[in-house]
N, C-alpha and C positions, 0 to 999 in steps of 0.2 A: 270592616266598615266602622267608622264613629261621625258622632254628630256633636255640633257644639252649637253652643244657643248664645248665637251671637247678640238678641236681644231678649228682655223675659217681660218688657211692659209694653203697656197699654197705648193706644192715638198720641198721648200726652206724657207721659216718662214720667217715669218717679224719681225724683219727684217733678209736683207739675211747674210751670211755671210761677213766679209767688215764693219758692222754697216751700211747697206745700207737700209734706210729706206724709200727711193723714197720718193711718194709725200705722206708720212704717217710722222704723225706727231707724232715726238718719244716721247713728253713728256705726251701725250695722253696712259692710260694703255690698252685702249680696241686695240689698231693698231701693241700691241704684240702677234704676232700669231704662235700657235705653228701647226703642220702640220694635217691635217683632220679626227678628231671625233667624235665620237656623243656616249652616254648612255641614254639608253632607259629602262625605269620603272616603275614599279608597288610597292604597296605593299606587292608583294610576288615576282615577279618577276625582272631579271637586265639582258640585252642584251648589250655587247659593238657589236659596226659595226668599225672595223680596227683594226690591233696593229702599228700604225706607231713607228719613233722613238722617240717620244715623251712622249708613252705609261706611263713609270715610272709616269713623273712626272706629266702627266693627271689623272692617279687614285690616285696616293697622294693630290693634290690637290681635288679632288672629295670624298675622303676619303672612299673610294672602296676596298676590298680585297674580295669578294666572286662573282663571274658572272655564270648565269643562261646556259651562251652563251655567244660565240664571232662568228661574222659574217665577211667575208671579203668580199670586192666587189671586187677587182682585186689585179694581183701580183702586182703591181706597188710598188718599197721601201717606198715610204712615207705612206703608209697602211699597210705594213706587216713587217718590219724589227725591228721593237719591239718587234716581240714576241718573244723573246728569255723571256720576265718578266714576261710571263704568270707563269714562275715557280713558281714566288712568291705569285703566285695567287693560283698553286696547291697546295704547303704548306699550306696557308691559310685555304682553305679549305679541305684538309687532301685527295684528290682525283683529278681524270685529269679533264682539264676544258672541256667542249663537244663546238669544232669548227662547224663551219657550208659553205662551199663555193661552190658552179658549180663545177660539177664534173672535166674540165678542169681545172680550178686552185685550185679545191682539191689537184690533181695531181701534180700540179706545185710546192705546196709549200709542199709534203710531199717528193720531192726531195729534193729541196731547204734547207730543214729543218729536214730534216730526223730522226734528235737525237731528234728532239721534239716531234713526235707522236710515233717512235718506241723506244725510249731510248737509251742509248750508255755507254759503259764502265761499268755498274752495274745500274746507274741510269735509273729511270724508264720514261716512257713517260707523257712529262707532257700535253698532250692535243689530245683527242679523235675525230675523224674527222670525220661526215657525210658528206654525197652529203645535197645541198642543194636545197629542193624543191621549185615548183613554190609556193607553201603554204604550210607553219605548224604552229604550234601552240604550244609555247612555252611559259611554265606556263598558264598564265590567258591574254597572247597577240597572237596575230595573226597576222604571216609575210606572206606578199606577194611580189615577185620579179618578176623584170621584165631586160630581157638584152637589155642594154644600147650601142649606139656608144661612145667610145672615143678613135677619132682619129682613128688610123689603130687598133685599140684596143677594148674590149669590158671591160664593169662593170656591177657591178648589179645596179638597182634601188632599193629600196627597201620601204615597205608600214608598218607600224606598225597600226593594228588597235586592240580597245580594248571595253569594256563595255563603256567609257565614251569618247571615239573619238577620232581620228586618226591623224598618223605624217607619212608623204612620206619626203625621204632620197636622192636626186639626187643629189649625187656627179659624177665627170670626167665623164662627157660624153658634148659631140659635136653638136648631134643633137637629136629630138625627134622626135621619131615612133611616128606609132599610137597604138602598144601596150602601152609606155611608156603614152601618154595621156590617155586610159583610167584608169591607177591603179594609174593617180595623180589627174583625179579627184575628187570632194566633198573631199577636205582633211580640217583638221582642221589646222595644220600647214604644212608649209610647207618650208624643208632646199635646199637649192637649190644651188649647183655651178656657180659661179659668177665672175670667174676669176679676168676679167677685165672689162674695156668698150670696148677697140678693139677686133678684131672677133682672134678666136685662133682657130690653129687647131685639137685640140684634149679638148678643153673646152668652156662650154657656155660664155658667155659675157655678161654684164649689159642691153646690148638694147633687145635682147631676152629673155632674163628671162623676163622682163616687159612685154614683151610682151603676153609670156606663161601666165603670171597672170592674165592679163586680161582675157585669154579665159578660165583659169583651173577656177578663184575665189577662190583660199585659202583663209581661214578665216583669216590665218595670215602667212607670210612668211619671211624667215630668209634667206638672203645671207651668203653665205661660201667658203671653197676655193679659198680665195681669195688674191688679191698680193699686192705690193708695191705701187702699184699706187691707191691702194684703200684706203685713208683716211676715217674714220670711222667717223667723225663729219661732212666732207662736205655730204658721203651718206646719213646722217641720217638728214641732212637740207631740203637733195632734193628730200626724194625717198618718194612717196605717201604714201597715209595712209594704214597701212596692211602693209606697206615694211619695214624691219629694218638692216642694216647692222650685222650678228652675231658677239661674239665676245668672245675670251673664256672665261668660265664658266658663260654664259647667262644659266640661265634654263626657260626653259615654261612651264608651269603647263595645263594637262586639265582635 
């Protein structure tokens, strides 16, 4: 199983718009970040988690045209206002792609998006929508979700575990349950939201994620979501052994 992190920033991309690259250093290509996601894989199996707007040119880059599955963790636009491109993923493969979200924001985005799961004008729907449970199993991986705070908000957590060992997915969220600690421990890696250093209201921050590690012990963890003031060489100076600033298209293999 490997996962590649098809995007490693924030609502707003670093840099934002403006050329505003804060304290990230723009001649540096890892502190180019396009908006948060991840593809998760087997050799028989492929799961994206988001369509943000960057969807295009994260599966072009990834060089993806067939998905197993797409997962959303919440409506928020930087996770779901891509998928208008899933089409090109139906054509691809000659059939609707099977979505997967919490029955509240199933709901949410088959208003939102209504020509995409029931079709419009002749055209057909190009994506089929389950509720999504706290466990399935999809292909030869097995997800596990857990609901998340962010902010006045919720998202999912999510767990991938496989025959040879397991990635938990914690993007936007603020604080942690103690559902959310039991389905991130014994992880093998693990992508974590990392906004910033200063405390946010609706995202974790650099001094609690550290801290979380400490108590979870991932084997290995990847910051994500993360912003302008997150320079990608000074993190990766500072941040212990096991901690690695993400960046897009890092893969990890396990």
């Amino acid at each position: 199983m490997k996962v590649r992190i098809l995007g490693s920033g924030t609502s707003s991309g670093v840099p934002r718009i403006g050329n505003d690259w804060g304290a990230c250093d723009p001649t540096n290509p890892r502190n180019r970040r396009l908006r948060a996601s991840i593809l998760v894989e087997t050799a028989t199996t492929r799961i994206l988690v988001d369509t943000g707007p960057d969807m295009r040119e994260q599966l072009l880059a990834a060089k993806v045209d067939t998905l197993d599955a797409v997962i959303w963790t919440h409506d928020h636009a930087d996770h779901t206002h891509g998928i208008d491109d899933l089409r090109q993923v139906f054509h691809a493969m000659g059939r609707p792609v099977r979505g997967l979200a919490r029955p509240d924001l199933k709901a949410m985005l088959e208003r939102r998006f209504s020509y995409v799961f029931r079709g419009h004008d002749g055209y057909p729907p190009t994506v089929v929508s389950e509720e999504l449970p706290d466990a399935i199993t999809i292909g030869d991986i097995t997800v596990r979700t857990v609901e998340q705070p962010h902010g006045p908000f919720v998202s999912a957590g999510l767990r991938f575990d496989s025959m040879v060992g397991s990635i938990g997915y914690a993007t936007d969220f603020s604080a942690m349950t103690p559902d959310m600690a039991m389905l991130y421990q014994d992880l093998d890696i693990w992508i974590v939201d990392a906004l910033r250093r200063r405390p946010h209201p609706s995202h974790a921050d650099l001094p609690s994620v550290l801290g979380w590690v400490e108590t979870f012990r991932p084997r290995h963890t990847v910051l994500a979501h993360m912003d302008q003031s997150m320079d990608y060489a000074t993190l990766a100076a500072e941040l212990p052994v096991g901690v690695e600033p993400g960046y897009d298209g890092l893969e990890l293999l396990l």
